[in-house]
N, CA, C and O atoms as a Tinker XYZ file with bonds, in Angstrom:
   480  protein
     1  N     22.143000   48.538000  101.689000    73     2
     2  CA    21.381000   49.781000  101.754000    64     1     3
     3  C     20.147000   49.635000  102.661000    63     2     4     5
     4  O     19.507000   48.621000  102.940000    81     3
     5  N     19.958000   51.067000  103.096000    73     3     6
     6  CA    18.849000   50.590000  104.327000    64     5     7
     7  C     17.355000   49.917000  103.745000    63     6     8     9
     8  O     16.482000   49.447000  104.474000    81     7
     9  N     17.292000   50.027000  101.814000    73     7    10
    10  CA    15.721000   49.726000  101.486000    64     9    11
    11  C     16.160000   48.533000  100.722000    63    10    12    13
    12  O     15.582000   48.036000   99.756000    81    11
    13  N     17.927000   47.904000  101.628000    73    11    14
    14  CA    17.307000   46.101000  100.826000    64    13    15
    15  C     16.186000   45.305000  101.040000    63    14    16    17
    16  O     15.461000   45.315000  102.035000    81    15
    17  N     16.095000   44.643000  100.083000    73    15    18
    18  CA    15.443000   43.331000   99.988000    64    17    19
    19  C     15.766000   42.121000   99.141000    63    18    20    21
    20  O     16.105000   42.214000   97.961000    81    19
    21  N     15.627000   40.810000   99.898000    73    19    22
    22  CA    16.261000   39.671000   99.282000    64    21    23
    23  C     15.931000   39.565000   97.797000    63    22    24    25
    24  O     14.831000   39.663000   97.253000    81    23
    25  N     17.168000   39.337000   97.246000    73    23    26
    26  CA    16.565000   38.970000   95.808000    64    25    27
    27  C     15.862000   37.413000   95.270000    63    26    28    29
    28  O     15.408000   36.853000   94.272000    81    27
    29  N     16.138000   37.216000   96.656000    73    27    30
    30  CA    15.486000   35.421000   96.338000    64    29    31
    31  C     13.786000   36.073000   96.766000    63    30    32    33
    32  O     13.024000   36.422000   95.864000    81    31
    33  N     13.562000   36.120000   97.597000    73    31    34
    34  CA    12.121000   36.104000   98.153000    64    33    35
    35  C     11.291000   37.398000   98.441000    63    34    36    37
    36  O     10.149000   37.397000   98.900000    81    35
    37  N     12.065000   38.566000   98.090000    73    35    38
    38  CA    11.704000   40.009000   98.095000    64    37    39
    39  C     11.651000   40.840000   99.605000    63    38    40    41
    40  O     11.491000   42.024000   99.903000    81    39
    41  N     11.885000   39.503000  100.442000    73    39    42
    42  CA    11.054000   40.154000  101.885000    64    41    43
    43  C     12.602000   41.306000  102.569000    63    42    44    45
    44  O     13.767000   40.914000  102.623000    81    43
    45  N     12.177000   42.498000  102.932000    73    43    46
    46  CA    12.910000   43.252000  103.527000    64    45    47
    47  C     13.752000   42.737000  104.478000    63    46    48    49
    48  O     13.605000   41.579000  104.869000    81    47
    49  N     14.810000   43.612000  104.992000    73    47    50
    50  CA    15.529000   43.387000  106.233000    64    49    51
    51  C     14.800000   43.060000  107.372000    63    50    52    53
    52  O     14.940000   41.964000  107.914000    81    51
    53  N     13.756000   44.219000  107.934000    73    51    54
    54  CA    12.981000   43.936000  108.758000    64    53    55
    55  C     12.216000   42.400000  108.583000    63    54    56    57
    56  O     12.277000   41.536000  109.458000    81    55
    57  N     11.749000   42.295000  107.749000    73    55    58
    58  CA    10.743000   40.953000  107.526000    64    57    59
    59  C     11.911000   39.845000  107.368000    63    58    60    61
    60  O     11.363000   38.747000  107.275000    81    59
    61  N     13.188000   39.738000  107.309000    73    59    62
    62  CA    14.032000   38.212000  107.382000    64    61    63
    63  C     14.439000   38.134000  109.011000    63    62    64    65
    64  O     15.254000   37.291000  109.387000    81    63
    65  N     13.897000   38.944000  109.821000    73    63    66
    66  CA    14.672000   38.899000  110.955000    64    65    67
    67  C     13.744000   37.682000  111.963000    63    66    68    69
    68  O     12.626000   38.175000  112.115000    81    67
    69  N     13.783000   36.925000  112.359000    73    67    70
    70  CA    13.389000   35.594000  113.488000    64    69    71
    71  C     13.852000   35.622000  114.671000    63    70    72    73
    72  O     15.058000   35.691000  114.910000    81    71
    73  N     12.798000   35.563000  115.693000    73    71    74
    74  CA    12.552000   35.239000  116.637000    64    73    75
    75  C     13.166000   33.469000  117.072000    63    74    76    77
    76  O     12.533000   32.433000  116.871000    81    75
    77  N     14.483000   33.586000  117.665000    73    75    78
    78  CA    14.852000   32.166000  117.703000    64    77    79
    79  C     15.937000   32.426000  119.047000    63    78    80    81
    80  O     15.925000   33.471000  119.698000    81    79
    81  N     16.721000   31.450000  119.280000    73    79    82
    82  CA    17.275000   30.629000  120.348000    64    81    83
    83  C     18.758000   31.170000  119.620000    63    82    84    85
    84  O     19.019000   30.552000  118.588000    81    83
    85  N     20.041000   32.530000  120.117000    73    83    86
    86  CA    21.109000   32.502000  120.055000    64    85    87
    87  C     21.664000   31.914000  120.616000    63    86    88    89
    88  O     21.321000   31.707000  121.779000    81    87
    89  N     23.204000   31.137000  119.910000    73    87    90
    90  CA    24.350000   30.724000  120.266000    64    89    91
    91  C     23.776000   29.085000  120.731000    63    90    92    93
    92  O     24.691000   28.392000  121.176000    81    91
    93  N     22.591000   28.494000  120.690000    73    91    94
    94  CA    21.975000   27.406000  121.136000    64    93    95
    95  C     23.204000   26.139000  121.663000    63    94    96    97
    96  O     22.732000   25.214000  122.324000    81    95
    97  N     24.672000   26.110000  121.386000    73    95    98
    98  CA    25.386000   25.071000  122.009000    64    97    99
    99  C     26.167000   25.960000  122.688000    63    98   100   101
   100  O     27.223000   25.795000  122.076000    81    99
   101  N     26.436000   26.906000  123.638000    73    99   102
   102  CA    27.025000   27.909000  124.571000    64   101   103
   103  C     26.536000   28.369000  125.818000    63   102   104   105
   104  O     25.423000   28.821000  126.085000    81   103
   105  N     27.407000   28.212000  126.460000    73   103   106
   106  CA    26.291000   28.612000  128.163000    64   105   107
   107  C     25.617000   29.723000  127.727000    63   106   108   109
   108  O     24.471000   29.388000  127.429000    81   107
   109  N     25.803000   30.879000  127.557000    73   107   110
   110  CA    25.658000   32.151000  127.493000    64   109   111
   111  C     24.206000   32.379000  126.191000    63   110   112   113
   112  O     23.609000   33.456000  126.165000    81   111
   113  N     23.875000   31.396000  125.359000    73   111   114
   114  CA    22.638000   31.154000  124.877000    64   113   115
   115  C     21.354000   31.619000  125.307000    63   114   116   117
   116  O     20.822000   31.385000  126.392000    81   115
   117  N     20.727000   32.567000  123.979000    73   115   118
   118  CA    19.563000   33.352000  124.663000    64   117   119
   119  C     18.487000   33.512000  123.435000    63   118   120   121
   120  O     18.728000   33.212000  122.266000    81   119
   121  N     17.176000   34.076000  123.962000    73   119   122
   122  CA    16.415000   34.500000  122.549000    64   121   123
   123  C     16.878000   35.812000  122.052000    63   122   124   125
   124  O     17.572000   36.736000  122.478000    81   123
   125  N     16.082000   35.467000  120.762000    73   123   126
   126  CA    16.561000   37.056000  120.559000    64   125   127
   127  C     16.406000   37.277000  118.880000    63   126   128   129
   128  O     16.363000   36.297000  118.136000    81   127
   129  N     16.330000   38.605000  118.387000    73   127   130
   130  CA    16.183000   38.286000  117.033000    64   129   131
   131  C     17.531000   38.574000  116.331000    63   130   132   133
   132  O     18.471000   39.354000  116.482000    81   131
   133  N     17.103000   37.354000  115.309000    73   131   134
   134  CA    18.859000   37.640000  114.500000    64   133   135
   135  C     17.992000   37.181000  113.213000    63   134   136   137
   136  O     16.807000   36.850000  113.240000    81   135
   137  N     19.146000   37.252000  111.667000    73   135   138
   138  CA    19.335000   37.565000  111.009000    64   137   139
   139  C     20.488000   36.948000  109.960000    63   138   140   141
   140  O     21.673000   37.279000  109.982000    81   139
   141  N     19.943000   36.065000  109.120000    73   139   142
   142  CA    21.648000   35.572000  108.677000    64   141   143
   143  C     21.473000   36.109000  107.163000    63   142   144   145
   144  O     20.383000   36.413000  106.678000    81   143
   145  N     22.504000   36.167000  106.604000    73   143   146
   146  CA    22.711000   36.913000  105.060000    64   145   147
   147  C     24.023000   35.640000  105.050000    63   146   148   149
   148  O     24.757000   35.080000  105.865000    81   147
   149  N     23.629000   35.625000  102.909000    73   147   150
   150  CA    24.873000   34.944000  102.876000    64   149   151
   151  C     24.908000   35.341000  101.123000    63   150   152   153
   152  O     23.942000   35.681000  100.439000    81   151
   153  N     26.130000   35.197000  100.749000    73   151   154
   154  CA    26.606000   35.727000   99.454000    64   153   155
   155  C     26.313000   34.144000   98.853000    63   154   156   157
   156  O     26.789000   33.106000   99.312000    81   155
   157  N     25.396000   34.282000   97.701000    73   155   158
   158  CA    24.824000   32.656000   97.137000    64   157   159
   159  C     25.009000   33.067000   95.772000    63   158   160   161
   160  O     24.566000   33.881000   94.962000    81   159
   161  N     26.023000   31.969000   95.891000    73   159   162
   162  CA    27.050000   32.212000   93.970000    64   161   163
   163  C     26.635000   30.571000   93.405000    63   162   164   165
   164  O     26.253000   29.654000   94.132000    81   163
   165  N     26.798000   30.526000   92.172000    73   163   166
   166  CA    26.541000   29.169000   91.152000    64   165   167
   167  C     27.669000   28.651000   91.446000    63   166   168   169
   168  O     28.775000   29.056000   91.085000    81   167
   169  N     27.360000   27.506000   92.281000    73   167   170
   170  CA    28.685000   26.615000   92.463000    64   169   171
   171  C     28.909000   25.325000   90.907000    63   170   172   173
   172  O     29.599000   24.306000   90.885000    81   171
   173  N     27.896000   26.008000   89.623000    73   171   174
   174  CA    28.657000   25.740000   88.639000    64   173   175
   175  C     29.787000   25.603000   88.189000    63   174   176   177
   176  O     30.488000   24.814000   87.555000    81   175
   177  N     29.802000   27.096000   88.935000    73   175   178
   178  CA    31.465000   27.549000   88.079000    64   177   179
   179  C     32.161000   27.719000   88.797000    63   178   180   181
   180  O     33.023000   28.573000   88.587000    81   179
   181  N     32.135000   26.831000   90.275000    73   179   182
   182  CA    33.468000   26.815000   90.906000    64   181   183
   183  C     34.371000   25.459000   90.332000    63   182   184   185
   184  O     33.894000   24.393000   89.943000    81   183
   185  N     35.830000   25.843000   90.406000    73   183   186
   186  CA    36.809000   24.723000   90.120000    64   185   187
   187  C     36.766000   23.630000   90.558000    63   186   188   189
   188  O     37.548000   22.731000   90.251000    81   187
   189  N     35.631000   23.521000   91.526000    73   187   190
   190  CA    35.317000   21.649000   92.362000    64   189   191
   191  C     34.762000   21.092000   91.983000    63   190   192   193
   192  O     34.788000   19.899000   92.282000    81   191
   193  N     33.653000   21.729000   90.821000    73   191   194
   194  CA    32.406000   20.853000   90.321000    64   193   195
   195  C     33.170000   19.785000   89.776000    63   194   196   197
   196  O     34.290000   19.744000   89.266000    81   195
   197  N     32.299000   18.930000   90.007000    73   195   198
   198  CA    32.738000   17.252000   89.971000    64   197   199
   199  C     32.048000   16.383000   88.398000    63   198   200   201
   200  O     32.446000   15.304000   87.961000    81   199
   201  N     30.917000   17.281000   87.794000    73   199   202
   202  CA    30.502000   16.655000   86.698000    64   201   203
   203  C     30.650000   17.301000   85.326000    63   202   204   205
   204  O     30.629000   16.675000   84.266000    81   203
   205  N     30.847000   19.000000   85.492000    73   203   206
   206  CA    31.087000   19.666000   84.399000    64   205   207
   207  C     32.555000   20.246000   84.233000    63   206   208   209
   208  O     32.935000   20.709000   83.157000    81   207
   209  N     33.200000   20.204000   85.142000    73   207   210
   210  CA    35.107000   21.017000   85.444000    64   209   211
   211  C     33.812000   22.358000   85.375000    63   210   212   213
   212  O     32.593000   22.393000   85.206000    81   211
   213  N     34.948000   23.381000   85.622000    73   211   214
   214  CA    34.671000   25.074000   85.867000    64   213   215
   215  C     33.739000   24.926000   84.184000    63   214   216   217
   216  O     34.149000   24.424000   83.137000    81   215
   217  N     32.404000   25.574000   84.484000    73   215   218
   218  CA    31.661000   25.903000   83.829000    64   217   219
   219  C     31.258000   27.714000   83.906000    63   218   220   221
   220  O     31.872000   28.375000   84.743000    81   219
   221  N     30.439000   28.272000   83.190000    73   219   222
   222  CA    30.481000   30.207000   83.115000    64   221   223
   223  C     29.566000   29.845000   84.064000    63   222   224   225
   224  O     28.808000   28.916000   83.785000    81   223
   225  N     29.469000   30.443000   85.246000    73   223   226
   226  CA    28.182000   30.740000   86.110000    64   225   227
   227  C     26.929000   30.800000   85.341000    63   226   228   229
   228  O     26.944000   31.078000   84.142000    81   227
   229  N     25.869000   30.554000   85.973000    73   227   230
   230  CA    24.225000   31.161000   85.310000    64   229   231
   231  C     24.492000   32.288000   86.119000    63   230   232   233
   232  O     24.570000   33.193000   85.288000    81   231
   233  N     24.680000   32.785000   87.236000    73   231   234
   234  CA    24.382000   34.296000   87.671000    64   233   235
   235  C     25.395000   34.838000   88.700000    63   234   236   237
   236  O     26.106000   34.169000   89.449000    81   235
   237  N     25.358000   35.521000   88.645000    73   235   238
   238  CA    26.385000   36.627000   89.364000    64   237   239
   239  C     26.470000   36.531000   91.200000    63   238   240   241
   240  O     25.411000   36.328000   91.794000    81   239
   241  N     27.096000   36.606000   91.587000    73   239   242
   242  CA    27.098000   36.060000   93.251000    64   241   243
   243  C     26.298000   37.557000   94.399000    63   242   244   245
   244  O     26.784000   38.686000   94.473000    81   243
   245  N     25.286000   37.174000   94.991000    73   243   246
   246  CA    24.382000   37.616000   95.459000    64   245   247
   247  C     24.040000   37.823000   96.011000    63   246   248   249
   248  O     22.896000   37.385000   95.884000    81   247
   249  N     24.185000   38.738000   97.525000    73   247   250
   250  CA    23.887000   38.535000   98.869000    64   249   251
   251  C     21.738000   37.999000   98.905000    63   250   252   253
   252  O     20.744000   38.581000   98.470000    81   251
   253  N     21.879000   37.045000   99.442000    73   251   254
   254  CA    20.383000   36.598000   99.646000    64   253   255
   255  C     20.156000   36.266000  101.217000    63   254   256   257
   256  O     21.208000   36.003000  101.799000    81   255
   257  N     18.918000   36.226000  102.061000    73   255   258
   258  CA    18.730000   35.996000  103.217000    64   257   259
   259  C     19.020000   33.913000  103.289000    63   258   260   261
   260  O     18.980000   33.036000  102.427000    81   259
   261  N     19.230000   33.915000  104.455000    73   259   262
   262  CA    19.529000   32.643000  105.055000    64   261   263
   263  C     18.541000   31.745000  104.718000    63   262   264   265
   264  O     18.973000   30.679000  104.280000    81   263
   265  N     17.309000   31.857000  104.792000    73   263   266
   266  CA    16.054000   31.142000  104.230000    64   265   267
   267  C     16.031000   30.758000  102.896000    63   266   268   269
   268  O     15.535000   29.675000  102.586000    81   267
   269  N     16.604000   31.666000  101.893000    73   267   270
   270  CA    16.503000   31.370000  100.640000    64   269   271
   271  C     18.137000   30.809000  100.464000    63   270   272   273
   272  O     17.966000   29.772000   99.823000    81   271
   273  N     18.861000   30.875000  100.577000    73   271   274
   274  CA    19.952000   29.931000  100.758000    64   273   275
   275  C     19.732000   29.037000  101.371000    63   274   276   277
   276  O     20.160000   28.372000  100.427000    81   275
   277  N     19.416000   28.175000  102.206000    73   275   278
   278  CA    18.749000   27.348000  103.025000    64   277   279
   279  C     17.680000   26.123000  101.498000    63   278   280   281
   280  O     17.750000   25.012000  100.972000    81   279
   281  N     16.999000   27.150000  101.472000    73   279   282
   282  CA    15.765000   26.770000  100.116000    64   281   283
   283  C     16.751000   25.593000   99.437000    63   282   284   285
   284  O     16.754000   24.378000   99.635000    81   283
   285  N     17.612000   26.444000   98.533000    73   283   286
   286  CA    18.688000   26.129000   97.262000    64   285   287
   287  C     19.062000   24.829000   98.025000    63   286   288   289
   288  O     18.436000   23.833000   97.661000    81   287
   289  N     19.851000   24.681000   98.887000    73   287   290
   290  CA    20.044000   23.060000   99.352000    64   289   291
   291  C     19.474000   22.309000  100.003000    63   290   292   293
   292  O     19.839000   21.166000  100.277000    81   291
   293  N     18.012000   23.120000  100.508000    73   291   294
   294  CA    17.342000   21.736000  101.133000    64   293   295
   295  C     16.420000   20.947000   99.836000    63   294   296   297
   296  O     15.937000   19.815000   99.883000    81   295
   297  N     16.351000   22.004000   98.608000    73   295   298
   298  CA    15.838000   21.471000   97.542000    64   297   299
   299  C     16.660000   20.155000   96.963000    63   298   300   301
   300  O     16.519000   18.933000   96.929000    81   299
   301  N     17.486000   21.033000   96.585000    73   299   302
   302  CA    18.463000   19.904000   96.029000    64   301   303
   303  C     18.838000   18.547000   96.752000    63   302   304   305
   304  O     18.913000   17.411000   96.283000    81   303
   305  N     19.029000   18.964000   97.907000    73   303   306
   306  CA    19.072000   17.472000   98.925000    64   305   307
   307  C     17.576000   16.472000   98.746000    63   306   308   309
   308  O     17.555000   15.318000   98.318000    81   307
   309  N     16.400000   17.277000   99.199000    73   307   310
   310  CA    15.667000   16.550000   98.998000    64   309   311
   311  C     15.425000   15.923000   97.874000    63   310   312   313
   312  O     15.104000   14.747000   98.050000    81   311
   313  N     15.474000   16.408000   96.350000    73   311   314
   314  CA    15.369000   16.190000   95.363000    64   313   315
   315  C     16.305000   15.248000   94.540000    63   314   316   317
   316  O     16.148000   14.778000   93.413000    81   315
   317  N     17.397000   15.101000   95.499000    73   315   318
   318  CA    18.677000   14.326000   94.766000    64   317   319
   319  C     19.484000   15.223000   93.581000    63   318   320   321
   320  O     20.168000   14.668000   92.721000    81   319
   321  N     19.328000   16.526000   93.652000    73   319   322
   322  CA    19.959000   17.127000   92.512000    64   321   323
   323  C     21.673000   17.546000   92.872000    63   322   324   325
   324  O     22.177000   17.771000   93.973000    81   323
   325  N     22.332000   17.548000   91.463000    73   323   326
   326  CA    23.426000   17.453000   91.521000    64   325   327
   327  C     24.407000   19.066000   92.722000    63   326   328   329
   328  O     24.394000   20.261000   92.427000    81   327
   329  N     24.904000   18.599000   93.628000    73   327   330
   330  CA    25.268000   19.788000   94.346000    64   329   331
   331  C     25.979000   20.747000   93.901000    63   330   332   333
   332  O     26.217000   21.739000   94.590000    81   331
   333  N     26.558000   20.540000   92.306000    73   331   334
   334  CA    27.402000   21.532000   92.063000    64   333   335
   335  C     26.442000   22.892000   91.100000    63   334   336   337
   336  O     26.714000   23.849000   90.374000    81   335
   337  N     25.569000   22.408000   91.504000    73   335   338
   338  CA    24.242000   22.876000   90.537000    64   337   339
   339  C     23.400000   24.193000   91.447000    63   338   340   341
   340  O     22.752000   23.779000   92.407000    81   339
   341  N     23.374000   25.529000   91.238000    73   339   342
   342  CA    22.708000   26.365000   92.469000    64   341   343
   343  C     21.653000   26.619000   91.791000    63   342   344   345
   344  O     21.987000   26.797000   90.619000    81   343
   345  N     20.130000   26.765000   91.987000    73   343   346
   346  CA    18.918000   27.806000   91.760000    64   345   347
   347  C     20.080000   29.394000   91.965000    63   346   348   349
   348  O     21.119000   29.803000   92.484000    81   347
   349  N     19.104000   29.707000   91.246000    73   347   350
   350  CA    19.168000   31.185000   90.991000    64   349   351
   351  C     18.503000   32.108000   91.902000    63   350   352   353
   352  O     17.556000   31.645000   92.538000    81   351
   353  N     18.814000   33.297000   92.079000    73   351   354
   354  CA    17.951000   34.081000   93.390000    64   353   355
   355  C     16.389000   33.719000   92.369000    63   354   356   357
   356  O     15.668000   32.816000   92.792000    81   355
   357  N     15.991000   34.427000   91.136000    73   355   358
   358  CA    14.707000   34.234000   90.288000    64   357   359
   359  C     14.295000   32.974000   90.466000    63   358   360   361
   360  O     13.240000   32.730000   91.051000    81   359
   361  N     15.077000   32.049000   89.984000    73   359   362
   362  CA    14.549000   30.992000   90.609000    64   361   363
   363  C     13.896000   30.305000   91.557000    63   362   364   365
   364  O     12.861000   29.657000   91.404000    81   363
   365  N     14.845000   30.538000   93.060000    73   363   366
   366  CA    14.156000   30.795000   93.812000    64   365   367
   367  C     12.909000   30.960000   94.598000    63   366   368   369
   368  O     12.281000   30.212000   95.347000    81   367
   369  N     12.737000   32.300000   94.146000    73   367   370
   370  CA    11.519000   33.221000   94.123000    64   369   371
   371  C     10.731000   32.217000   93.641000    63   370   372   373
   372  O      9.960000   31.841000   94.524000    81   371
   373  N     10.562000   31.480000   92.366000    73   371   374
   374  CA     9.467000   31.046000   92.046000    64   373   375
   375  C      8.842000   30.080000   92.619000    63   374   376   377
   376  O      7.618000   29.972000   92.541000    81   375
   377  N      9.883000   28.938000   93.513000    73   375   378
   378  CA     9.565000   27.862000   94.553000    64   377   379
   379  C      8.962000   28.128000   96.261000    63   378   380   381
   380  O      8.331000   27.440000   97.065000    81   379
   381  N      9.438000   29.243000   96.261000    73   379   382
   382  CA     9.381000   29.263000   97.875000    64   381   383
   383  C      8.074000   30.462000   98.110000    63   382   384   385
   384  O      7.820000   31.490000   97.481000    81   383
   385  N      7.624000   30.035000   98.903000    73   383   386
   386  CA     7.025000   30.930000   99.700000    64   385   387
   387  C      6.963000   31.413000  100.943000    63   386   388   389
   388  O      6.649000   30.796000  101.961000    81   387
   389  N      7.351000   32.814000  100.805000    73   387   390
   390  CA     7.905000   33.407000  102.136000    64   389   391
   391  C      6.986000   34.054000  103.044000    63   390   392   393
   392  O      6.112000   34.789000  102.585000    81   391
   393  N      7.103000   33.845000  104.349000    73   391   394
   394  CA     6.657000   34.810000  105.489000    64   393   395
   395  C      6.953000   35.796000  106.552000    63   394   396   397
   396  O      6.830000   35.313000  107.677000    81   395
   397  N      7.276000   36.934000  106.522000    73   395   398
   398  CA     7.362000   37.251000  107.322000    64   397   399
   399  C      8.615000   37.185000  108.755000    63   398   400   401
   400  O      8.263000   37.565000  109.872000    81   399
   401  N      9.466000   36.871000  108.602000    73   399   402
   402  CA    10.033000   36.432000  110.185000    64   401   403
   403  C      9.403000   34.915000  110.505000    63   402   404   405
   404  O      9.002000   34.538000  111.606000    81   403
   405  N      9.415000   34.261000  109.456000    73   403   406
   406  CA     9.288000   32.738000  109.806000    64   405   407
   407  C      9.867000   32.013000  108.381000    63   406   408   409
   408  O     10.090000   32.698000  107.383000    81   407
   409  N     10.070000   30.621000  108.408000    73   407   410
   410  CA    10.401000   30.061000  107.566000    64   409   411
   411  C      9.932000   30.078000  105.838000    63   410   412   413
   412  O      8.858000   30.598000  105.536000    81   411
   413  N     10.613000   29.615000  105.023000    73   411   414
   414  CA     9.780000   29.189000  103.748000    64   413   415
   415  C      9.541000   28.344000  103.337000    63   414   416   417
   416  O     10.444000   27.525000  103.169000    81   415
   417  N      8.222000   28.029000  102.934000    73   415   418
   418  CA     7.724000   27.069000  102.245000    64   417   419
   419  C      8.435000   26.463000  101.261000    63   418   420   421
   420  O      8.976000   27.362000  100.617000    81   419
   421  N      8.710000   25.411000  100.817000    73   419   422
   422  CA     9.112000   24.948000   98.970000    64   421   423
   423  C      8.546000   23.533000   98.343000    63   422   424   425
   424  O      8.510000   22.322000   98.561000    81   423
   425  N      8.017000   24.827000   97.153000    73   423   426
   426  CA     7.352000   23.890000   96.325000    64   425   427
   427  C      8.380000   22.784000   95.526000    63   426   428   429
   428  O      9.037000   23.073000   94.526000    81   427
   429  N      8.367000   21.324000   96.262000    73   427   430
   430  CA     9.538000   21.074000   95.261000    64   429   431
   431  C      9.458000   20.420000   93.668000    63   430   432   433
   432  O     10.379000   20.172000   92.889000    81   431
   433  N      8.319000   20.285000   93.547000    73   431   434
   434  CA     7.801000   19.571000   92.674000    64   433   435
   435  C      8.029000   21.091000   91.425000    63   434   436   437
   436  O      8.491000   20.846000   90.311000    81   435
   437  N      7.716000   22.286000   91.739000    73   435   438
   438  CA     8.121000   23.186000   90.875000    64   437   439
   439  C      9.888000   23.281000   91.094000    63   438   440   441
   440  O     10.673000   23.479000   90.167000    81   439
   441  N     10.073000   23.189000   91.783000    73   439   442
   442  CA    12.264000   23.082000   92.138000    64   441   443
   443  C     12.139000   22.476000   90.886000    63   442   444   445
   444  O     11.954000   23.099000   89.840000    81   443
   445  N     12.251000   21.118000   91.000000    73   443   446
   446  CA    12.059000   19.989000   90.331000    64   445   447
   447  C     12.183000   20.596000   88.440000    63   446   448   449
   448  O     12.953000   20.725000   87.489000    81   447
   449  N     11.127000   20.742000   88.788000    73   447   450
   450  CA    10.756000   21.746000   86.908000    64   449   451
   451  C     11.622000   22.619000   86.712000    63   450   452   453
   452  O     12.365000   22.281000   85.791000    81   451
   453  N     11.952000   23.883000   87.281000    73   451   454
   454  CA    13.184000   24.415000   87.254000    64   453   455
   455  C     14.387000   23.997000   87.223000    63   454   456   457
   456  O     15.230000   24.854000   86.957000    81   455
   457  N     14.694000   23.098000   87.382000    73   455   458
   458  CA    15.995000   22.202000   87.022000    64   457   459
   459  C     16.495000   22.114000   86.049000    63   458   460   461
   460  O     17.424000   22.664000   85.459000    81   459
   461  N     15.438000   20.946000   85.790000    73   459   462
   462  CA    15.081000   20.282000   84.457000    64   461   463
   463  C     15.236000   20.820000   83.212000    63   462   464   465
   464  O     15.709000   20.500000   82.121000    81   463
   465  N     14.585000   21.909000   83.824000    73   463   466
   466  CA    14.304000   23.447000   82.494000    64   465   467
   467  C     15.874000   23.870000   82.391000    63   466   468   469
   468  O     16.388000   23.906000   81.273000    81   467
   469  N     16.390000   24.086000   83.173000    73   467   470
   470  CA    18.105000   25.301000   83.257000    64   469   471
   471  C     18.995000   24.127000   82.789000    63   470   472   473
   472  O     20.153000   24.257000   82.390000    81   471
   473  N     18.377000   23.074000   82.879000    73   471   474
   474  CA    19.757000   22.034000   82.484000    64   473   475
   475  C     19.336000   21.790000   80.610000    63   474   476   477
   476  O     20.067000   21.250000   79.779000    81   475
   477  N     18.433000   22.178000   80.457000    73   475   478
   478  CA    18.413000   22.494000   78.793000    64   477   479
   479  C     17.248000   20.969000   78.492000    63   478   480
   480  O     16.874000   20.694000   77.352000    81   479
């Protein structure tokens, strides 16, 4: 709808859009503003998880901007947390801090706590 906004980080369509370098390994490579969206589901409860078998999702699958998908696994990578394990869009929200047409911040030390917390 034309008055989305991410449910991870709140920021509008207009405000996820970046100023960056298209197609960057292609002759034809240029600036320009783009925009990535991606549907960010609890890979809990997919059939691959490797430590629980298919578990019920924590939340429902979600279109969120590229930044806050981005967030969810650079947390977890950095943090060593288990990959079959997703933050939540709310979740999210509570680690990162967003700007504008530029990257987000993450607090990981709050990631961290949020984990901890959802894993009971």
């Amino acid at each position: 709808p034309r008055d989305w906004t991410c449910p991870g980080c709140g920021r509008s369509k207009f405000q996820i859009l970046r100023w960056t370098l298209i197609y960057p390994k292609r002759a034809d490579r240029h600036e320009g503003w783009a925009a990535g969206l991606h549907t960010h589901h609890d890979h809990g409860g997919d059939a691959t998880s490797r430590y629980f078998g298919r578990a019920p999702a924590r939340f429902a699958p979600v279109v969120i901007c590229e930044q806050c998908n981005s967030a969810d696994a650079v947390a977890k990578r950095k943090l060593g947390l288990r990959k079959d394990f997703s933050f939540s869009p709310f979740e999210i929200r509570q680690f990162v801090r967003a700007t504008p047409h530029g990257f987000h911040q993450i607090n990981y030390d709050l990631a961290l706590r949020i984990y901890t917390s959802a894993l009971g």
